[in-house]
C-alpha positions as CSV (number, residue, x, y, z in Angstrom):
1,X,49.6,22.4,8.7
2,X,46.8,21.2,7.4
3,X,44.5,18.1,8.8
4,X,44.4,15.3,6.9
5,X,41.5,13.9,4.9
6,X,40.0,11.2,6.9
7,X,39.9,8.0,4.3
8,X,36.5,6.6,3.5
9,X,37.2,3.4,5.4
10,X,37.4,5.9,8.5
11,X,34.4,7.8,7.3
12,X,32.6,4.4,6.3
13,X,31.1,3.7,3.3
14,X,28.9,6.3,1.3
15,X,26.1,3.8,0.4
16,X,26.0,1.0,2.5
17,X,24.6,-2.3,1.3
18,X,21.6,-3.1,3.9
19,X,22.6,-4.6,7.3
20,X,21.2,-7.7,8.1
21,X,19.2,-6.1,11.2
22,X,17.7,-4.2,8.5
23,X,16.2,-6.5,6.5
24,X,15.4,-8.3,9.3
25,X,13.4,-5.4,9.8
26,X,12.0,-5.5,6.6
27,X,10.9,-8.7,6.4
28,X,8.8,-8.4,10.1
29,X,7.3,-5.2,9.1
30,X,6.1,-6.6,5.5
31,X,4.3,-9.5,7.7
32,X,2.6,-7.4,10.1
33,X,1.4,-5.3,7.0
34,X,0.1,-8.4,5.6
35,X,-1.5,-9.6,9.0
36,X,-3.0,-6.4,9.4
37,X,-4.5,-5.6,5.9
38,X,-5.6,-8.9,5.7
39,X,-7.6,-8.6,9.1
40,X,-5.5,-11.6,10.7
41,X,-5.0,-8.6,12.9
42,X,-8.1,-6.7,13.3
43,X,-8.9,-3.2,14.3
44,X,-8.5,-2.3,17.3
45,X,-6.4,-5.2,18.6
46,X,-4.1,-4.2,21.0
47,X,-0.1,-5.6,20.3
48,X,2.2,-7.7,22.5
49,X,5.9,-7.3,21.2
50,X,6.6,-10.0,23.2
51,X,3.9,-12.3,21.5
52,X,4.7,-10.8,18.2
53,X,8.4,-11.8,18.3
54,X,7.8,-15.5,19.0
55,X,5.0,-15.7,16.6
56,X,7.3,-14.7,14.1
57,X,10.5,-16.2,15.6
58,X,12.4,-13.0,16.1
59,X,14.2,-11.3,18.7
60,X,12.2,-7.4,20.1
61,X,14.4,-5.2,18.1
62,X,12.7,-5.5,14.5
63,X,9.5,-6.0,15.9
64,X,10.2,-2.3,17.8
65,X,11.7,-1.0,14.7
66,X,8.4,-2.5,12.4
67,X,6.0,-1.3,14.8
68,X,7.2,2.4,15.2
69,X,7.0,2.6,11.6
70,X,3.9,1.4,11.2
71,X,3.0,3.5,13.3
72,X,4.3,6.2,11.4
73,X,2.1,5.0,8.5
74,X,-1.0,5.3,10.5
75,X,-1.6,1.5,10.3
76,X,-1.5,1.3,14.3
77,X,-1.7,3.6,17.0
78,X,0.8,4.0,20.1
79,X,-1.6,4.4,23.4
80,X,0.4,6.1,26.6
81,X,0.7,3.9,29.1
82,X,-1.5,1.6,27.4
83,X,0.1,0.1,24.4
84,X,-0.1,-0.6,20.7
85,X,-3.3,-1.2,19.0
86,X,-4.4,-1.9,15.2
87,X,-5.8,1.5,13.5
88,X,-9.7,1.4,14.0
89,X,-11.4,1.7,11.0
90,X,-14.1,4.8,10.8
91,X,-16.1,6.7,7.9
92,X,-13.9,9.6,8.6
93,X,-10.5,7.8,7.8
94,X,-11.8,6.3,4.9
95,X,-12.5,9.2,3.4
96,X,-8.8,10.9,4.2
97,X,-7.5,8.4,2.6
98,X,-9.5,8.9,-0.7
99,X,-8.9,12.4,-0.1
100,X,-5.6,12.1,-0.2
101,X,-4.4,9.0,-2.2
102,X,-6.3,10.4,-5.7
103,X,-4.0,13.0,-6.3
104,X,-1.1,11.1,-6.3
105,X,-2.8,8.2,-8.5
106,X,-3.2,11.1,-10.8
107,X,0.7,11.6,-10.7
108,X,1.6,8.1,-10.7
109,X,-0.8,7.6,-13.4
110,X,1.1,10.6,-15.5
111,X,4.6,9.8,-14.6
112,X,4.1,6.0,-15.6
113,X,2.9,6.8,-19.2
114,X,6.2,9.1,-19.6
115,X,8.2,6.8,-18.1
116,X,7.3,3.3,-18.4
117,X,8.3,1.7,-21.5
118,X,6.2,-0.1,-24.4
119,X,7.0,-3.8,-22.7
120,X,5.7,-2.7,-19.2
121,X,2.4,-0.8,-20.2
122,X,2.2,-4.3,-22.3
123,X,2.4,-6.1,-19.0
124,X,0.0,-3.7,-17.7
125,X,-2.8,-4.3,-20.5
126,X,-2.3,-8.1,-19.6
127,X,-3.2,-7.8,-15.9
128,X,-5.4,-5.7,-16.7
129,X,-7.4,-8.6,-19.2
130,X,-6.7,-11.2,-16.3
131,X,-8.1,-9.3,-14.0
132,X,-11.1,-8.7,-15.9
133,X,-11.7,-11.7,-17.1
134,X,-11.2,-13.6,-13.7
135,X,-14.4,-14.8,-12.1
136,X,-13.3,-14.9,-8.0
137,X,-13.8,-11.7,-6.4
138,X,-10.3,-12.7,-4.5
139,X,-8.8,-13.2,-7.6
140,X,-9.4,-9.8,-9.1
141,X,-8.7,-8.2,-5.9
142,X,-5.3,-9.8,-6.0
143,X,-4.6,-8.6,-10.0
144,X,-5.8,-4.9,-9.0
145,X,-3.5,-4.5,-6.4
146,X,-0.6,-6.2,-8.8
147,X,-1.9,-3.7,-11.9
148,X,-1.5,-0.6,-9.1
149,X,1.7,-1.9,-7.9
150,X,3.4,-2.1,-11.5
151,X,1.8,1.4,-12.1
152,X,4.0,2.8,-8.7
153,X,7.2,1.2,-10.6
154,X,6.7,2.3,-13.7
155,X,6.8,6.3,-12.2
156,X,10.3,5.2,-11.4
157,X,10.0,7.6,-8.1
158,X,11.8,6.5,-5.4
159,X,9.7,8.6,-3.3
160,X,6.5,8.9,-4.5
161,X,6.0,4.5,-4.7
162,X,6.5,4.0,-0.6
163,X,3.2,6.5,0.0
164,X,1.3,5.1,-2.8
165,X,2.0,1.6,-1.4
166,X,1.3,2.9,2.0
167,X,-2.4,4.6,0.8
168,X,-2.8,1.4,-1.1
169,X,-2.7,-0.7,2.0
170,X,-4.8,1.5,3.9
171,X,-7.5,0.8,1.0
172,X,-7.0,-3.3,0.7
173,X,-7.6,-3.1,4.6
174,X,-10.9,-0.9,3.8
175,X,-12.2,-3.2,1.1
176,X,-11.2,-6.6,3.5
177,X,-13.0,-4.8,6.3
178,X,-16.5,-4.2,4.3
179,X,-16.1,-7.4,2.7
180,X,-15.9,-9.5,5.5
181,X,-16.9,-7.6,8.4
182,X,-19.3,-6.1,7.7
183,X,-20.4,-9.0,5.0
184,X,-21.4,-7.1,2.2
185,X,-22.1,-8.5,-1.1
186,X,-23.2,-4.8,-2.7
187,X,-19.3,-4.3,-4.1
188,X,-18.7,-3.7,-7.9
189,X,-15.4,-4.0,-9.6
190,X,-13.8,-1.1,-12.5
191,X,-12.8,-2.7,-15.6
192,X,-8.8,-1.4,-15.9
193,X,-8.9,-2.5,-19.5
194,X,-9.4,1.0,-21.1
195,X,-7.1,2.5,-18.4
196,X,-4.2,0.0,-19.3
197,X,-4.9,0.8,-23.0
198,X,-4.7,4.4,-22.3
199,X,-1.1,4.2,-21.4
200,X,-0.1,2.1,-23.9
201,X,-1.7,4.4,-26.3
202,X,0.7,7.3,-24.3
203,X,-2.4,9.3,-23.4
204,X,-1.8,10.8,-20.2
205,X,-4.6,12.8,-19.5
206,X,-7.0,9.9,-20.3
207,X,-4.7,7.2,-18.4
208,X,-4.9,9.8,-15.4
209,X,-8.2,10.0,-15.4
210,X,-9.5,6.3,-15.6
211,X,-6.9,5.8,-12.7
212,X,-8.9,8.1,-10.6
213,X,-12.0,7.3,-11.6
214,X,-11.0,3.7,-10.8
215,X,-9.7,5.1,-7.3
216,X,-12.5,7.1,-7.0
217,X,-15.7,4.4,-7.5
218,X,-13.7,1.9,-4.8
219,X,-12.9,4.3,-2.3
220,X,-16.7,5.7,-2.6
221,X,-18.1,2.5,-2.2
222,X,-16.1,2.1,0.6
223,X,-17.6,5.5,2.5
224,X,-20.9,4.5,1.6
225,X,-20.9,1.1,3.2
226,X,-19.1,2.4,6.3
227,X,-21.7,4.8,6.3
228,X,-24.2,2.2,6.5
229,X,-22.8,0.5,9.5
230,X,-22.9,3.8,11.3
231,X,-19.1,4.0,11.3
């Protein structure tokens, strides 16, 4: 005789909605993300769990669960017997990160003029004006990371938008730290006009390459000024 199928209530569902933990989860992770890039947190800053949780009114388990991945994303560091600090920033990180987010602004860059359609590279043109003609520093800091963020979607890869997210946040924390760290007021901004126009205009290789250039000048400026400090 042969066994029975189990039934899919025995086998549970085969895409769960997520539990409530989860977004619990979520939701503690996404602030310690933003406490960190925004250097409420700053390098270097070694964690409590304990203090985190009751900052943030939550029990240990999604702090646990948002630390160990961002650990995972390289925006703290686990210490042996010591504990959890913030990532420390240094000239040689910087540069890993620039080394490795460019090729995959390339891609997403690519991907999103295939994919994206005539409404959302539309959208994109107009952060893109916004954002250039916006006088605050803050301001066009804020509609850069929005005009990257609605490139990621547009590539409509469900793998590929986590990492860029994840190198983008690694950069904002870069350009926070020169900015108010280290107090420079040498920083430039790139003009995304021609790059939004590119992928409206469904020209990939020019589109990909203003995106990296645009990566490219940012991350630079970053290296050099950490340079600077001796970092």
């Amino acid at each position: 005789m042969s066994a029975r199928p189990e039934s899919q209530s025995s086998r549970g569902p085969l895409s769960a909605q997520p539990s409530a933990s989860a977004m619990l989860g979520d939701q503690v992770y996404s602030a310690l993300v933003d406490q960190i890039v925004r250097l409420d947190l700053l390098p270097g800053t070694k964690l409590s769990e304990s203090e985190l949780a009751a900052q943030l009114g939550v029990g240990l388990a999604p702090v646990r669960a948002a630390v160990r991945r961002l650990e995972s994303e390289k925006l703290v560091v686990i210490v042996p017997r010591s504990g959890t600090v913030v990532q420390p920033i240094n000239l040689r990180m910087s540069r890993s990160i620039l080394e490795a987010r460019l090729p995959l602004e390339d891609l997403a860059a690519r991907l999103a003029v295939r994919r994206g359609t005539r409404k959302e590279k539309e959208r994109l043109l107009d952060i893109a004006v916004k954002q250039r003609d916006s006088e605050r520093l803050d301001d066009k800091l804020d509609l850069d990371v929005l005009f990257h963020s609605t490139v990621y979607e547009l590539t409509r890869n469900e793998f590929l938008i986590p990492t860029l997210r994840m190198y983008l946040n690694h950069s904002l924390r870069l350009w926070h730290y020169v900015s108010r760290i280290l107090e420079s007021e040498n920083w430039t901004t790139v003009d995304s006009v021609a790059m939004a126009k590119a992928m409206l205009a469904g020209d990939e290789d020019e589109a990909a390459a203003k995106l990296t250039e645009h990566v490219g000048h940012d991350g630079q400026e970053i290296i050099n000024l950490l340079g600077e400090h001796g970092l």
